[in-house]
KEVOLUM-474526 format. One record per residue (C-alpha): residue number from 0; residue in one letter; x, y, z. Coordinates in nm, 3 decimals, always signed. Layout:
N
<site><pos>NUM</pos><code>A</code><px>X</px><py>Y</py><pz>Z</pz></site>
...
// end
This chain:
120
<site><pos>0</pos><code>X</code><px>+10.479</px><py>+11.551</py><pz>+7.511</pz></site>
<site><pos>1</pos><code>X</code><px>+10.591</px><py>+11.408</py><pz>+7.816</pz></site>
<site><pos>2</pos><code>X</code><px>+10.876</px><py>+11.592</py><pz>+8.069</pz></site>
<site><pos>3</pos><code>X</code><px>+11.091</px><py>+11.319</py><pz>+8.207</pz></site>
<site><pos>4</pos><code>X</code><px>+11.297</px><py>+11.469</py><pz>+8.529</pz></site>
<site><pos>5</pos><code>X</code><px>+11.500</px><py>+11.276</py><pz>+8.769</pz></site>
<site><pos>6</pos><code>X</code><px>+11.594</px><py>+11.315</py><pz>+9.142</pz></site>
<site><pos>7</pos><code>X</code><px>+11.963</px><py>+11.353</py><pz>+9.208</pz></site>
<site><pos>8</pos><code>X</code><px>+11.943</px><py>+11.053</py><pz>+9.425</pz></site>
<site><pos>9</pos><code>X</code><px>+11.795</px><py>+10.814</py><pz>+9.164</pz></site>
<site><pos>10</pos><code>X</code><px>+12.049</px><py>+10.915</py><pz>+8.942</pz></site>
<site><pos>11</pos><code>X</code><px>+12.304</px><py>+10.809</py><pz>+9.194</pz></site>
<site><pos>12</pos><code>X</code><px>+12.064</px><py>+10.479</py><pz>+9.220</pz></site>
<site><pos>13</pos><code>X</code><px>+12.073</px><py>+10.435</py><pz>+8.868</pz></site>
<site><pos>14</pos><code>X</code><px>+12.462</px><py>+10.466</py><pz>+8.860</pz></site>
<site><pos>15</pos><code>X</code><px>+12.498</px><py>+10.235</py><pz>+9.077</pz></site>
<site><pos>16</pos><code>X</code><px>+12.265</px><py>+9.965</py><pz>+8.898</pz></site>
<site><pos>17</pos><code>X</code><px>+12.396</px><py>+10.066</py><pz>+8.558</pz></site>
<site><pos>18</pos><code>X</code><px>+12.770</px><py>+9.871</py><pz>+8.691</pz></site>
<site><pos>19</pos><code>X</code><px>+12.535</px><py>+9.593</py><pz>+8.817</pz></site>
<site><pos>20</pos><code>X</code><px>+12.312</px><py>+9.528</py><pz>+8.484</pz></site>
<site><pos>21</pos><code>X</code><px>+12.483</px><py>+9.642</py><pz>+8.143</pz></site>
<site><pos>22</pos><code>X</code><px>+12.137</px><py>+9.691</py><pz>+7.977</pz></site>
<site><pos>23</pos><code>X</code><px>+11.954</px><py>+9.908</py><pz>+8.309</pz></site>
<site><pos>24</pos><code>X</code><px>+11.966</px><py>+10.243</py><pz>+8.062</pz></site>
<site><pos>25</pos><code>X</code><px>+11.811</px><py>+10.053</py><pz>+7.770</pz></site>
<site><pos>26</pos><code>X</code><px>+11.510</px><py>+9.932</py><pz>+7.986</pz></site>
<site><pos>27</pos><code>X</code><px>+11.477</px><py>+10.298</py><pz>+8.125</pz></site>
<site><pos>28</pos><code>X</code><px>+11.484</px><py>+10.464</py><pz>+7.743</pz></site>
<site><pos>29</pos><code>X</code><px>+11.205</px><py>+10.168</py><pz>+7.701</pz></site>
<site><pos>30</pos><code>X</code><px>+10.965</px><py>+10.304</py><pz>+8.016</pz></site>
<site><pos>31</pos><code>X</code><px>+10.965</px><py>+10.575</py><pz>+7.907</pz></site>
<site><pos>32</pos><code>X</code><px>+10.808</px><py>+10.531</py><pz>+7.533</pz></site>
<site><pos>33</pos><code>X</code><px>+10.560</px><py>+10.317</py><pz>+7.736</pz></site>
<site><pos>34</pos><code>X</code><px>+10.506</px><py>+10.620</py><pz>+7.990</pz></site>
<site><pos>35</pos><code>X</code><px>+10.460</px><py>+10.840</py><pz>+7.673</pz></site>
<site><pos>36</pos><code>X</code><px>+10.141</px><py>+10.698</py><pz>+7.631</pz></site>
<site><pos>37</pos><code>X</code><px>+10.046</px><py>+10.497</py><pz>+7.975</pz></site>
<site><pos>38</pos><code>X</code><px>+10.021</px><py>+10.875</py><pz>+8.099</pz></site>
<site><pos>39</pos><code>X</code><px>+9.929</px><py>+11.099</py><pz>+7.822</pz></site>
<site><pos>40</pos><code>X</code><px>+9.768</px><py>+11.409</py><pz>+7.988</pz></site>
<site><pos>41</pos><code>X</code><px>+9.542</px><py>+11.426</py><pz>+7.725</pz></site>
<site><pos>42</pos><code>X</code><px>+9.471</px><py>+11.042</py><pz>+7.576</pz></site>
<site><pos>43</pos><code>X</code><px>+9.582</px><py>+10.788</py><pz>+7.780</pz></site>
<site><pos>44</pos><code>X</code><px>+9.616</px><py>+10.372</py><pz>+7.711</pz></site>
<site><pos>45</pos><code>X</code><px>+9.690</px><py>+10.150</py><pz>+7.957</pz></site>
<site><pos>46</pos><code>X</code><px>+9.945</px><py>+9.926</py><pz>+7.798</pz></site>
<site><pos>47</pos><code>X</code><px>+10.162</px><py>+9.864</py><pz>+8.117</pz></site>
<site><pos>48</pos><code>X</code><px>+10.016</px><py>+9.572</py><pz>+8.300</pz></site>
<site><pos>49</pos><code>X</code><px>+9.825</px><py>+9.661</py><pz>+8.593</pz></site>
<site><pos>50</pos><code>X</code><px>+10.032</px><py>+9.352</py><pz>+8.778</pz></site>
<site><pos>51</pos><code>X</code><px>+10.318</px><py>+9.524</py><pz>+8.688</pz></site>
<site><pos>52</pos><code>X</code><px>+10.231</px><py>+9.902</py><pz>+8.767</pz></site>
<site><pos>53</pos><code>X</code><px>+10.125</px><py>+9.979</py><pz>+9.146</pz></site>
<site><pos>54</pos><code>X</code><px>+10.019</px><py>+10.305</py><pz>+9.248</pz></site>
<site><pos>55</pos><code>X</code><px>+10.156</px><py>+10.436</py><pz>+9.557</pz></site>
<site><pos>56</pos><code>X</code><px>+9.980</px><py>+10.754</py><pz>+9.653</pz></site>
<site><pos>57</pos><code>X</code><px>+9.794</px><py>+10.996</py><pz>+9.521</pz></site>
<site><pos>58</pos><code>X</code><px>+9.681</px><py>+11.345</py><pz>+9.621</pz></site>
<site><pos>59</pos><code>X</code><px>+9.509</px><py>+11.622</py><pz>+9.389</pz></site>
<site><pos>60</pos><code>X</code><px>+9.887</px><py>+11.740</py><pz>+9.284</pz></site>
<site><pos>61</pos><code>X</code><px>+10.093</px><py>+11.425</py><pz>+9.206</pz></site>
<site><pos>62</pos><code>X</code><px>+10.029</px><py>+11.055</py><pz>+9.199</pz></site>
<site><pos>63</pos><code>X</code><px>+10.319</px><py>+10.840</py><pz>+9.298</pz></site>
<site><pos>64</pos><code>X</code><px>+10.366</px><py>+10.491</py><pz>+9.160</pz></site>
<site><pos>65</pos><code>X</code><px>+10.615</px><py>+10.156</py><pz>+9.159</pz></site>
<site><pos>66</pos><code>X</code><px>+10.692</px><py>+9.952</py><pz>+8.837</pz></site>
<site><pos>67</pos><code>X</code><px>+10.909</px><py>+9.628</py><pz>+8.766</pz></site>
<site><pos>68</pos><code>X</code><px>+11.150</px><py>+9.749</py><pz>+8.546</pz></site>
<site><pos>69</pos><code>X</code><px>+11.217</px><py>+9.529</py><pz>+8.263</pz></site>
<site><pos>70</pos><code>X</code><px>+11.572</px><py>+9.435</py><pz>+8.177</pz></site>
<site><pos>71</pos><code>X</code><px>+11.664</px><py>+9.193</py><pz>+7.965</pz></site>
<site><pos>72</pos><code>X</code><px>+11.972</px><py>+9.005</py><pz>+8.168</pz></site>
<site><pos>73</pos><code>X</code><px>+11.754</px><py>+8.962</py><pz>+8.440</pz></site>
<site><pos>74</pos><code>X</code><px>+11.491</px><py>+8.675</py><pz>+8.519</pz></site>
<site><pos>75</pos><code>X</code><px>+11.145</px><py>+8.848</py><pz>+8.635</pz></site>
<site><pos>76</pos><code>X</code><px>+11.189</px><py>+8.802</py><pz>+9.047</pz></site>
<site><pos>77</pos><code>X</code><px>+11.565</px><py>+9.025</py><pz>+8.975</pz></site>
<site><pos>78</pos><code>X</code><px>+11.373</px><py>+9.325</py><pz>+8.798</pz></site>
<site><pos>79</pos><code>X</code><px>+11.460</px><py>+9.636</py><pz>+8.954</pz></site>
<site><pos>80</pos><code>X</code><px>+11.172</px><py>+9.822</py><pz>+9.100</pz></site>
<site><pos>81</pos><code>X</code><px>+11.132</px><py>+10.208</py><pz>+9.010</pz></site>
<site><pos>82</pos><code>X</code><px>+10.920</px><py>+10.445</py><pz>+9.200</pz></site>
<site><pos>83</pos><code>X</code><px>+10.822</px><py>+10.755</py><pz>+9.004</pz></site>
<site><pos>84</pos><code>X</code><px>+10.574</px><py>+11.068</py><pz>+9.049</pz></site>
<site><pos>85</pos><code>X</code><px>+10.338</px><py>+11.191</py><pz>+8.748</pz></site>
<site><pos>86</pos><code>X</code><px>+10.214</px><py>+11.526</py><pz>+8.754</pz></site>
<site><pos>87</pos><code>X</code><px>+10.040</px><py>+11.634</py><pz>+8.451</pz></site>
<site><pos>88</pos><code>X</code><px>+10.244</px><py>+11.634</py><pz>+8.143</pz></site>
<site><pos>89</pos><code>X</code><px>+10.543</px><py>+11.519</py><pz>+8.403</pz></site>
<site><pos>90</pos><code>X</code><px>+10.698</px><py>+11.218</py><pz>+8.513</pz></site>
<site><pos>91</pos><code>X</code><px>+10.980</px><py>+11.237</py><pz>+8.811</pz></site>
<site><pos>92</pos><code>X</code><px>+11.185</px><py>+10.931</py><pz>+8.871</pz></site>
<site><pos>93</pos><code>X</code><px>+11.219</px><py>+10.900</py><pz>+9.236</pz></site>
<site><pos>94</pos><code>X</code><px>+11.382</px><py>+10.528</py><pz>+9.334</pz></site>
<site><pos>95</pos><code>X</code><px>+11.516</px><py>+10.296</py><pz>+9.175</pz></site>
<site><pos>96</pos><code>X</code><px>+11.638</px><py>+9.928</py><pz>+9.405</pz></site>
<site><pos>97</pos><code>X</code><px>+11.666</px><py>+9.579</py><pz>+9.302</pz></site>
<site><pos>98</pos><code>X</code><px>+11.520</px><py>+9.256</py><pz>+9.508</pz></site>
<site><pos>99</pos><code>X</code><px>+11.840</px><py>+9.144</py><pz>+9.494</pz></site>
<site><pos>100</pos><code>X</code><px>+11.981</px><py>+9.404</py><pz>+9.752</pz></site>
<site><pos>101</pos><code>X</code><px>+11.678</px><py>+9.290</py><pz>+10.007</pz></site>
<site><pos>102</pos><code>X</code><px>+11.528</px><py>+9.604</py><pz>+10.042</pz></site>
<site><pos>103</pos><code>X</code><px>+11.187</px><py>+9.763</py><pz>+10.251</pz></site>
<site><pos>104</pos><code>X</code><px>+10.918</px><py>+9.850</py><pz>+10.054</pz></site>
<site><pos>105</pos><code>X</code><px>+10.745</px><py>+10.040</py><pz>+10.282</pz></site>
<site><pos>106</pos><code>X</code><px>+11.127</px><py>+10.234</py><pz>+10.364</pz></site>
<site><pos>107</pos><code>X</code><px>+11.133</px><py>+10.324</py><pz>+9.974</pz></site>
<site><pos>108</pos><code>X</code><px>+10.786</px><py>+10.407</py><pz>+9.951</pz></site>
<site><pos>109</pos><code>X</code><px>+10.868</px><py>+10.674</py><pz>+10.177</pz></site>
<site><pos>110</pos><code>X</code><px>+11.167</px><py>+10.769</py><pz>+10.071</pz></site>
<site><pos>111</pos><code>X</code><px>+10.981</px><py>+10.808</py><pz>+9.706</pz></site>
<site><pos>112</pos><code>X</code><px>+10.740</px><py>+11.068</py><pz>+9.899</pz></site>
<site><pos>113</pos><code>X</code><px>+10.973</px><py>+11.291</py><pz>+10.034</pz></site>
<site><pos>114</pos><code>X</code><px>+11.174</px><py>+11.282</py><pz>+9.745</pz></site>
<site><pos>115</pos><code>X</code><px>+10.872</px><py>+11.416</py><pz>+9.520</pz></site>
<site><pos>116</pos><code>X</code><px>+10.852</px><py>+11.729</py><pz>+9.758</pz></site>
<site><pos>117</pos><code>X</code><px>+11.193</px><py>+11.830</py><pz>+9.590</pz></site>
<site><pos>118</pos><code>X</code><px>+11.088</px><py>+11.816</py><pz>+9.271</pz></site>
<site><pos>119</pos><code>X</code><px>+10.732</px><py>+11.910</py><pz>+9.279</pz></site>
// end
């Protein structure tokens, strides 16, 4: 069984989306059924598309990785992007940030690895 933890500051993220797009916490409830199996410590199956998923980092603790979120009300290009940490049978949401708000990747990929330091 999977542990599914989140940073205070993607919950605050989240929030924020959430007022944006009406069905952000059924795409999130979605993930993480997928992640259930996409990162079984024990049996894993890739069924997330490796175009979708994009590994960040990794080190011999944690692996850190990006994924389009998908929500229904939203064409493809508008899916927010959610950076989150696996750790054995643990997943951490980190970030969470929509195209539409023009952000840096390379400022959230950071963000995402000093974020896992709190939680890991």
């Amino acid at each position: 069984m999977i542990s599914f933890i989140s940073h205070l500051s993607f919950e605050k993220e989240a929030a924020k989306l959430k007022r944006r797009f009406s069905h952000l916490d059924k795409a999130l409830e979605s993930f993480k059924m997928l992640c259930e199996l996409q990162f079984h410590p024990l049996d894993p199956q890739q069924i997330i598309a490796p175009a979708k998923l994009h590994r960040v980092t990794q080190n011999d603790l944690q692996s850190i990785w990006k994924v389009e979120l998908a929500v229904p009300e939203l064409k493809p290009n508008q899916f927010p992007r959610v950076w989150f940490a696996v750790k054995g049978s643990n997943i951490a949401f980190l970030c969470i940030v929509s195209h539409i708000d023009n952000y840096s990747d390379n400022r959230i990929n950071q963000t995402a690895i000093e974020r896992v330091s709190d939680i890991f």
